[in-house]
GULUM-729079 format. One line per field, with one value per residue (C-alpha): residue number from 1; residue in one letter; x negated, y negated, z negated. Coordinates in Angstrom, 1 decimal. Example, Ala and Ser with C-alpha at 12.3 -4.5 7.8 and 13.67 -1.06 7.14 Angstrom:
# GULUM-729079
nr: [1,2]
rest: [a,s]
xx: [-12.3,-13.7]
yy: [4.5,1.1]
zz: [-7.8,-7.1]
# end
This chain:
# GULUM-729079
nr: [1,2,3,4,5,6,7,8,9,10,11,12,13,14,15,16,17,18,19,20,21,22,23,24,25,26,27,28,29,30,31,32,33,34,35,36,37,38,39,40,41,42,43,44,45,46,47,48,49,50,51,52,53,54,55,56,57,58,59,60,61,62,63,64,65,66,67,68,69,70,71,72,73,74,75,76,77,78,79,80,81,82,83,84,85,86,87,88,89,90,91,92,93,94,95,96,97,98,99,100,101,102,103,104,105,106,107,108,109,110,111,112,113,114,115,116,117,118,119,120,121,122,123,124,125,126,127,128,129,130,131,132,133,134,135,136,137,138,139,140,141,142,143,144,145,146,147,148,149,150,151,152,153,154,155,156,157,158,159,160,161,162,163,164,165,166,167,168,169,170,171,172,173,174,175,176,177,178,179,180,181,182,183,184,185,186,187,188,189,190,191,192,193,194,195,196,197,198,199,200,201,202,203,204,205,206,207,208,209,210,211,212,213,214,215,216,217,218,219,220,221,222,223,224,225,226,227,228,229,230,231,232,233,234,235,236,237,238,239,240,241]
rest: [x,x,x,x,x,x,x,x,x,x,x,x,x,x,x,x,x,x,x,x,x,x,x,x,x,x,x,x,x,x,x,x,x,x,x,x,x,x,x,x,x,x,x,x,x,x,x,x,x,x,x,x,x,x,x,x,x,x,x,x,x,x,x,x,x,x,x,x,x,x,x,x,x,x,x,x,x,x,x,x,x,x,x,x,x,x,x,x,x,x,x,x,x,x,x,x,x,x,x,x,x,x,x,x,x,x,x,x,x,x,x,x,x,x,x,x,x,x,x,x,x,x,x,x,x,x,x,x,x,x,x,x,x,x,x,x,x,x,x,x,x,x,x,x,x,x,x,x,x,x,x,x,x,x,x,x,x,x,x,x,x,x,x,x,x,x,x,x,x,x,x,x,x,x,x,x,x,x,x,x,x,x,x,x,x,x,x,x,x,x,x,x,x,x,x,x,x,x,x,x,x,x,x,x,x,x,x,x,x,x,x,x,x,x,x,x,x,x,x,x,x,x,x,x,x,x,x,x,x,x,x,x,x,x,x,x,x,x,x,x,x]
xx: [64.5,63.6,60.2,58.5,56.6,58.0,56.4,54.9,53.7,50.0,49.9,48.0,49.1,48.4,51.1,51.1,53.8,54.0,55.8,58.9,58.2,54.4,54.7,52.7,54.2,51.2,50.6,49.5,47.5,50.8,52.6,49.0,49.6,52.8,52.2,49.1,51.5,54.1,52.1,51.3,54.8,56.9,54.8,57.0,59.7,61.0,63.1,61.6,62.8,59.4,60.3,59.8,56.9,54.6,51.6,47.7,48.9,51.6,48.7,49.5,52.9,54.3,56.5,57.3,55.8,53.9,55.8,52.5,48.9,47.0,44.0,42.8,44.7,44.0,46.4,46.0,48.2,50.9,50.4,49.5,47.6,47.8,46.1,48.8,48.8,52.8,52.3,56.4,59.0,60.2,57.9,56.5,59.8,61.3,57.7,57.8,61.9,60.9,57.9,59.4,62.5,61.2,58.3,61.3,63.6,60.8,59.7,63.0,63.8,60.6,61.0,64.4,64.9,67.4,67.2,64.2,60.6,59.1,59.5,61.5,60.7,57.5,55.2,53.0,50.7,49.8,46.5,45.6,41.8,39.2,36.8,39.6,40.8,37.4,37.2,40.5,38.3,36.0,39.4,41.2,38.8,37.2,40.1,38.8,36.3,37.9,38.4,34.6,34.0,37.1,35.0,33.5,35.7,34.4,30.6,28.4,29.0,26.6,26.0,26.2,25.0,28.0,30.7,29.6,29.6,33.0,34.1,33.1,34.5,38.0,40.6,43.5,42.0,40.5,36.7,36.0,37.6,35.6,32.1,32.8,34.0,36.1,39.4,43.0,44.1,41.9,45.1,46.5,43.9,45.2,41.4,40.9,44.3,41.3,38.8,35.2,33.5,31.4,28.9,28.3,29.4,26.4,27.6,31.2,29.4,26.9,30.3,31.3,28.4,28.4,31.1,30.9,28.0,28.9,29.1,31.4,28.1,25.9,25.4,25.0,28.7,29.8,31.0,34.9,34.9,36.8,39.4,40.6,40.7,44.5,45.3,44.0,45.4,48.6,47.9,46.8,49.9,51.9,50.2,49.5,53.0]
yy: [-26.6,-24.4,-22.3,-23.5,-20.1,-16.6,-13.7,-10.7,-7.1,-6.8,-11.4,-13.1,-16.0,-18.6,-19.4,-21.9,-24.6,-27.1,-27.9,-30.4,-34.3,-32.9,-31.7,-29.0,-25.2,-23.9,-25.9,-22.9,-19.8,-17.6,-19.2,-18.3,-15.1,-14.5,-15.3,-13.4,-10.5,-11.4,-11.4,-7.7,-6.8,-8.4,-7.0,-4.1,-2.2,-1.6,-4.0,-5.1,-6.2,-7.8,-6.5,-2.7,-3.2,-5.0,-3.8,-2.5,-0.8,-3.3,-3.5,0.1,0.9,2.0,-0.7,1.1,0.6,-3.1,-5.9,-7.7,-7.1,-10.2,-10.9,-14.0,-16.4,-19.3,-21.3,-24.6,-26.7,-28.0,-25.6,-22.6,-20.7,-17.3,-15.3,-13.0,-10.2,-8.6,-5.4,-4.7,-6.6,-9.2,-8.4,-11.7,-13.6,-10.7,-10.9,-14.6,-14.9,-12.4,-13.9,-17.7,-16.9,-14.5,-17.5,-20.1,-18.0,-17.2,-21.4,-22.6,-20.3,-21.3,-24.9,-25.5,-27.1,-26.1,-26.6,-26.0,-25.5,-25.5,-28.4,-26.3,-23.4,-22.5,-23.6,-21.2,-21.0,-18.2,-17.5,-16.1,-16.8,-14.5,-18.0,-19.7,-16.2,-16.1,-20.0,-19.8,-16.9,-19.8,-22.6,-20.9,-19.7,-23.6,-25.3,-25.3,-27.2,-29.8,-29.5,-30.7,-32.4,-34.2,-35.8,-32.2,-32.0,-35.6,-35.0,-32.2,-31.2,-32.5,-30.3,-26.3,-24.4,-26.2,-25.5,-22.0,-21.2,-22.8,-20.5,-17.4,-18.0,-19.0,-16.2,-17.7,-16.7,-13.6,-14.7,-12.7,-9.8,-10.5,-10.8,-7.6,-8.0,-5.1,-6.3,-5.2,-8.1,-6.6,-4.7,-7.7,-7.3,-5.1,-6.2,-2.8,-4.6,-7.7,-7.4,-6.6,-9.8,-9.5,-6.2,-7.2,-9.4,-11.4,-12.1,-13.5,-15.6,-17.0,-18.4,-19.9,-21.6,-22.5,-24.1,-25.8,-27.7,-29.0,-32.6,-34.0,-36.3,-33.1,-31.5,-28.1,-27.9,-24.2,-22.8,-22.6,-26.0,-27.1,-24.3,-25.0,-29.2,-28.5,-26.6,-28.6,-31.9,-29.9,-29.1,-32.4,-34.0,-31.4,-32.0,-36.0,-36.5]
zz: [-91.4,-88.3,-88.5,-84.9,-85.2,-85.1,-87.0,-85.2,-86.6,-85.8,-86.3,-88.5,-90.4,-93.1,-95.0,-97.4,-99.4,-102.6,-105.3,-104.0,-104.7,-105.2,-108.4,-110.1,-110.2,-111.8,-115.4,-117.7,-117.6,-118.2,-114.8,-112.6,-113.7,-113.0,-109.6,-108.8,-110.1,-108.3,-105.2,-105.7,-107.2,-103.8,-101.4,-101.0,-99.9,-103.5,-105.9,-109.2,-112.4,-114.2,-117.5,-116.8,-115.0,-117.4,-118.8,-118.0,-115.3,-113.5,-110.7,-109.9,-109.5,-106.2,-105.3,-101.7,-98.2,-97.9,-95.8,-95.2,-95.9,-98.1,-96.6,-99.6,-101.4,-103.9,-106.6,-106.8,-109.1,-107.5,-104.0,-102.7,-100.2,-98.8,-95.5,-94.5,-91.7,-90.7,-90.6,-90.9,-88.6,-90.7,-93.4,-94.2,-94.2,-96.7,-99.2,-98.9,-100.3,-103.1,-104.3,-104.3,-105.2,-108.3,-109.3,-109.4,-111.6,-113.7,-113.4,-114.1,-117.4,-118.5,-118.4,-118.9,-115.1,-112.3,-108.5,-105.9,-107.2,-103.2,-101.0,-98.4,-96.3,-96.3,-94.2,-91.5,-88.7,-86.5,-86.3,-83.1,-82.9,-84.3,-85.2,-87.2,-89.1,-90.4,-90.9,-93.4,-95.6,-96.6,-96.0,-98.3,-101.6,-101.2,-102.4,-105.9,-105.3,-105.4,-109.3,-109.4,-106.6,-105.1,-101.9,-100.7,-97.6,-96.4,-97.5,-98.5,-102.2,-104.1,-107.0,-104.4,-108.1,-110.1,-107.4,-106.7,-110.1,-110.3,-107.8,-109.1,-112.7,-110.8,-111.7,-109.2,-106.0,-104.1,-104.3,-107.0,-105.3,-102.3,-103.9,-105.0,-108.8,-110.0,-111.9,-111.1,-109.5,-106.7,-105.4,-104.0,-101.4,-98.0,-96.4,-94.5,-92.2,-91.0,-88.9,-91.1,-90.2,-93.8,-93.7,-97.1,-100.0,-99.4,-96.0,-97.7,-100.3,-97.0,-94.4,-97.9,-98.7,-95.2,-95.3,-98.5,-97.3,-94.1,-92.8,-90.1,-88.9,-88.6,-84.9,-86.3,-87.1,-87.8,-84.6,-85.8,-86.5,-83.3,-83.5,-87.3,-86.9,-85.6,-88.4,-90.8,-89.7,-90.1,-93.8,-94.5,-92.9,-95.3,-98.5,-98.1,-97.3]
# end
């Protein structure tokens, strides 16, 4: 398959993919791990062999220059999402091979399987407007949601205290890091590389709650609304099909 997009240092981009013939990649606590620690391990310049990097301080080793800067990303069972900003030429293709290549060895030893864990390449858009950036911050940590309240993206959710709560108790995402929770996974995080559209962590929690309760029949529509319908027809093409 040929990527329709080409990668730029300085670019913004979500990237995103799924498990091929939609099944899970993610089905215990250990694998969600794995991955958020892959995602800080890969993001450099450096090799790694997991075994000598384990341990309390795994979220600290100097794995070399970045590739990429993570601006949030979420697990979700069978898919994944992840904000990404090049900030070396040909850095997100490069972190992107390590970190799916190193989650299907690990996947497939595990489980006993052989062959492709991802359907295909991976799947990305450029983000090159400062509305729909800041739309995929809330985009991105809602997908949860959906865990306990499968209709939120069709109509407001209709219990906000049980979903935020949801959200803030979700380990396999950057909320937590965003709202301004201190654990290592933190370092994952490049956010100084995107533009500072929260002054505060109240601000964060407010575009999310934001956007958790909005309705397609309501005029006051958040004002990004029109600039991410593209992009999420595109994910909802991928991930339905």
């Amino acid at each position: 398959m040929i990527r329709k997009i080409t990668f730029a240092p300085g670019e913004y981009y979500h990237v995103y993919n799924r498990g091929v013939e939609k099944r899970d990649i993610f089905t215990s606590e250990e694998d969600r791990k794995r991955f958020q620690r892959l995602l800080y391990l890969c993001n450099g310049e450096k090799p790694i062999i997991y075994r000598l990097v384990q341990g309390p301080t795994l979220y600290s080793k100097d794995m070399g220059k970045k590739m990429t800067a993570v601006g949030a990303y979420v697990l979700m069972p069978n898919h994944f999402h992840v904000l990404l900003k090049e900030t070396k030429e040909g850095g997100i293709t490069e972190f992107m091979r390590k970190l799916t290549t190193g989650y299907t060895m690990y996947f497939n030893k595990k489980y006993d399987r052989v062959g492709h864990l991802f359907q295909g390449i991976f799947k990305a858009q450029h983000v090159s407007r400062d509305e729909y950036l800041k739309y995929l911050f809330a985009y991105i940590h809602l997908n949860p949601v959906k865990s306990v309240d499968p209709d939120w993206e069709k109509k407001r959710v209709r219990d906000h205290e049980k979903a935020k709560a949801y959200l803030k108790g979700y380990q396999y995402s950057s909320y937590t890091d965003l709202i301004g929770k201190k654990r290592p996974e933190g370092a994952i995080l490049g956010s100084k590389e995107f533009p500072g559209y929260f002054n505060s962590k109240v601000e964060f929690e407010d575009l999310v709650d934001e956007w958790m309760n909005y309705e397609e029949e309501e005029s006051g529509r958040p004002a990004s609304r029109d600039e991410s319908e593209e992009g999420e027809n595109l994910m909802a093409q991928f991930l339905a099909e």
